[in-house]
C-alpha positions as CSV (number, residue, x, y, z in Angstrom):
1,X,5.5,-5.9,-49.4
2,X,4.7,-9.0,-47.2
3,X,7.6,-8.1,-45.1
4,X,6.7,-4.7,-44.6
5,X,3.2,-5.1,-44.0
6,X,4.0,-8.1,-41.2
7,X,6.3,-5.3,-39.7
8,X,3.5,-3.0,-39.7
9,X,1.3,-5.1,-38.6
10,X,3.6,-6.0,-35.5
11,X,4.2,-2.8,-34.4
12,X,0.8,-1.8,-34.8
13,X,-0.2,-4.8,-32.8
14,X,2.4,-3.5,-30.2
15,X,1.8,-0.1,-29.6
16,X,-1.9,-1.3,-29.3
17,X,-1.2,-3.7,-26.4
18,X,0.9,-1.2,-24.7
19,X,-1.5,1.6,-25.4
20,X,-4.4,-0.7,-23.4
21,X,-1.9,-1.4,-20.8
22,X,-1.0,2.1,-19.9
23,X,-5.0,3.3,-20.7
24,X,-5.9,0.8,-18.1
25,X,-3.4,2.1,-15.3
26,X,-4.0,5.6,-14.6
27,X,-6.2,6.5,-11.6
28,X,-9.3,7.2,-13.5
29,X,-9.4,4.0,-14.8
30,X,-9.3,2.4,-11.0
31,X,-12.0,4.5,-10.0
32,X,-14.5,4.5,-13.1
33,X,-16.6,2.1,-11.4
34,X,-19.2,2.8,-8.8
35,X,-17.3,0.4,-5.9
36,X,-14.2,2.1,-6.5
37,X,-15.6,5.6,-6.6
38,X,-17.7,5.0,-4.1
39,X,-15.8,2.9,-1.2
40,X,-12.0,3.0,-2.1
41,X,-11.7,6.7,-3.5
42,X,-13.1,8.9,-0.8
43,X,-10.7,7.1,2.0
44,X,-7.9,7.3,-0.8
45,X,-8.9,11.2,-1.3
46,X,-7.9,11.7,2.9
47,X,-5.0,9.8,3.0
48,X,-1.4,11.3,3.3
49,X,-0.8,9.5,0.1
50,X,-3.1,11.9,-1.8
51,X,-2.8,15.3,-0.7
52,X,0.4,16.3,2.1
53,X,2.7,18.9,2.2
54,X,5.4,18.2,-0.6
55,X,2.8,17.4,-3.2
56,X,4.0,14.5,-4.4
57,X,1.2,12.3,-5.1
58,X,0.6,8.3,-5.2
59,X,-1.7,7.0,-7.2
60,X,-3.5,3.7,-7.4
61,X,-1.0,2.3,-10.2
62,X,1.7,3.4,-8.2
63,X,0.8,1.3,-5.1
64,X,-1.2,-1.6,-6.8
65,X,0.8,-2.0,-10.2
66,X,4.3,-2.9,-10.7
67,X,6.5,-0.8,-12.9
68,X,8.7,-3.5,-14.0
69,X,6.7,-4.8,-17.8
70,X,6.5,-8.6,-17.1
71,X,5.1,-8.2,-12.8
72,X,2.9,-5.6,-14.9
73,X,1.4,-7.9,-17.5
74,X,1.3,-10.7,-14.8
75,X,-0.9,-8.0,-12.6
76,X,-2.9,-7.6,-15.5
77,X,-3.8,-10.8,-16.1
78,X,-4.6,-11.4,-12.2
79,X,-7.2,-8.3,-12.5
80,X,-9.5,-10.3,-14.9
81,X,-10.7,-12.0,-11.5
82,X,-11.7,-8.8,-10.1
83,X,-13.3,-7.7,-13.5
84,X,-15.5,-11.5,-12.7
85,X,-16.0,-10.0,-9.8
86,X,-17.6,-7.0,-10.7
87,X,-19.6,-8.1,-13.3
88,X,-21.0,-10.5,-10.2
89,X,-22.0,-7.6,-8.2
90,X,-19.3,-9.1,-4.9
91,X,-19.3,-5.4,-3.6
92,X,-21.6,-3.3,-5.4
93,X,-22.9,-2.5,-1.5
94,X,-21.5,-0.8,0.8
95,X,-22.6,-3.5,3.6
96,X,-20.8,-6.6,1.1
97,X,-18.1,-4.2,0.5
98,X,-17.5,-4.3,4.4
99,X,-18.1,-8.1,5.2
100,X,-15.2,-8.4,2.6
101,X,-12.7,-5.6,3.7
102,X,-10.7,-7.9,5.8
103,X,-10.4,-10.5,3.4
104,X,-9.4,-8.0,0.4
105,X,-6.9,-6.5,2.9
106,X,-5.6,-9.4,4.2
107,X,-4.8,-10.2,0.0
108,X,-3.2,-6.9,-0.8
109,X,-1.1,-7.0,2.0
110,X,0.0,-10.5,1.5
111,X,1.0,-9.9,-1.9
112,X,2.9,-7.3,-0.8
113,X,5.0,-8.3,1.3
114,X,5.9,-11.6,-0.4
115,X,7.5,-8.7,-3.4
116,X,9.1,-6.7,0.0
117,X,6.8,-3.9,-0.7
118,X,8.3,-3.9,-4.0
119,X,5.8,-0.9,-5.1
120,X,6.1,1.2,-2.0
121,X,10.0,1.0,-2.6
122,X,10.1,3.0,-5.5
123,X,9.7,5.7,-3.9
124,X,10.7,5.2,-0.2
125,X,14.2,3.6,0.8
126,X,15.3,2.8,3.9
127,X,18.8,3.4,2.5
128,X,17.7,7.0,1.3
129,X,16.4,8.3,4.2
130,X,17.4,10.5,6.3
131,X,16.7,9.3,9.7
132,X,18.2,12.8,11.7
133,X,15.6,14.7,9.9
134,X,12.9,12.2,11.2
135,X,11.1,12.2,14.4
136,X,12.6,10.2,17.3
137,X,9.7,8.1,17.0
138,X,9.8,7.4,13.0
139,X,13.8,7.1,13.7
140,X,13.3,5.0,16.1
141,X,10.7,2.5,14.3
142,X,12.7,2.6,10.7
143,X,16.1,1.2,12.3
144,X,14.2,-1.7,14.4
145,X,12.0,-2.6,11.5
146,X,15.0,-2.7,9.2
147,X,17.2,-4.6,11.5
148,X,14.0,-6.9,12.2
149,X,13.7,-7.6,8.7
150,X,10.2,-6.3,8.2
151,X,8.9,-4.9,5.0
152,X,6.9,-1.5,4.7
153,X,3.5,-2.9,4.4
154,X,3.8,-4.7,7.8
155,X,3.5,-1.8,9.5
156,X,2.0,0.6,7.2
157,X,-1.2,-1.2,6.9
158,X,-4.2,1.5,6.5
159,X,-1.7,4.2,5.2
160,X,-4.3,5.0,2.6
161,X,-7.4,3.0,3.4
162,X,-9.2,2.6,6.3
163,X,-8.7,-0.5,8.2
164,X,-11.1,-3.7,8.6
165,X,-13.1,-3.4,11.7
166,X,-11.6,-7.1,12.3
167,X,-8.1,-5.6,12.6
168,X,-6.7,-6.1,15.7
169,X,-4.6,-2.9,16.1
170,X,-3.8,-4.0,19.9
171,X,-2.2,-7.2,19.4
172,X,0.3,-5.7,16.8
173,X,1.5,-2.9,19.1
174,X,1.7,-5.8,21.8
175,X,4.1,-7.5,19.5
176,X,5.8,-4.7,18.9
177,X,6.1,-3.7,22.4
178,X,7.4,-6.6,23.5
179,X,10.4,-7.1,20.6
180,X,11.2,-3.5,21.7
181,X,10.9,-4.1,25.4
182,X,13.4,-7.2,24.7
183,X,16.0,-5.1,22.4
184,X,16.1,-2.8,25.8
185,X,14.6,-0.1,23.6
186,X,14.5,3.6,25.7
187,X,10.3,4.2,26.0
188,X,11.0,7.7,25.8
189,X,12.5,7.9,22.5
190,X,8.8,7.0,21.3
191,X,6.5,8.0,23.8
192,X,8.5,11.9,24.6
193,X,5.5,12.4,26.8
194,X,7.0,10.0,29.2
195,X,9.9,12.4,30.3
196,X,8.9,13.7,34.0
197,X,5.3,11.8,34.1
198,X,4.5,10.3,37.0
199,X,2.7,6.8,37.7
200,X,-1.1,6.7,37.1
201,X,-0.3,9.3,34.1
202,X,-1.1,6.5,31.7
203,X,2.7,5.0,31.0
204,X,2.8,2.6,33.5
């Protein structure tokens, strides 16, 4: 009896962790709060990510959570400083939500790229794509980022939120620019525009 009420009590212990864990990461978990509903969902809600012509929909769990158990529970456990957070009232504005855009940005993205946009590759791979079906221009920017060594999220910031006003847009296209000026790179197989124009048309 000892035995078999230990083994009931283990599983029951179990399935109750797990059960929290997956009650706590579906999408309206993330936005049951008014900062999430409020700030984060309505920029989610006009994103590609959310509605686009396959239906095939990404969540917030499926961008912000891993899927492997132990980077899940180790997410987990980081989220208790956001729950301190809330409770503190950090964003419960609009205005603080803004002053700290950058600096929650600047987080996400760091984390993921230091897992190679781990979460973003479970359902995009480089290796699965298709890149004759692409434009010349998403072609074009896969192979160079690939053979760059970049990972998703360095050039896919703002692919389902807006970015920080601090973002400076121009330098990274500057950067980019230049590594694809230096790998002699054909403009026109990006810009297709450029076929025929003339100078003063806006591509010199």
């Amino acid at each position: 009896m000892v035995l078999i009420s230990v083994f009931v009590a283990g599983m029951l212990a179990w399935g109750g962790f797990n059960w929290s864990m997956e009650l706590t990461n579906t999408e309206q978990f993330c936005v049951s709060c008014h900062e999430m509903k409020s700030f984060i969902q309505p920029e989610y809600e006009a994103s590609s990510h959310f509605v686009n012509r396959t239906g095939v929909r990404a969540s917030c769990p499926d961008c912000h959570v891993p899927r492997e158990w132990v980077h899940k529970v180790v997410r987990k456990i980081e989220a208790t400083n956001e729950l301190f957070h809330w409770m503190k009232g950090s964003i419960d504005s609009f205005e603080k939500f803004e002053a700290k855009r950058m600096h929650l940005a600047t987080n996400v993205w760091a984390s993921m790229t230091a897992t190679d946009s781990r979460e973003c590759r479970n359902c995009h791979g480089v290796n699965y794509m298709n890149h004759v079906l692409q434009t010349p221009k998403s072609r074009v920017m896969h192979q160079l980022g690939e053979s760059w060594g970049k990972t998703c999220i360095e050039c896919h910031q703002g692919i389902a939120h807006e970015l920080p006003r601090e973002f400076d847009k121009e330098a990274v296209m500057d950067e980019i620019h230049e590594r694809i000026e230096a790998a002699k790179i054909d403009c026109k197989q990006c810009h297709e525009g450029m076929a025929g124009a003339k100078k003063g048309d806006g591509w010199d």
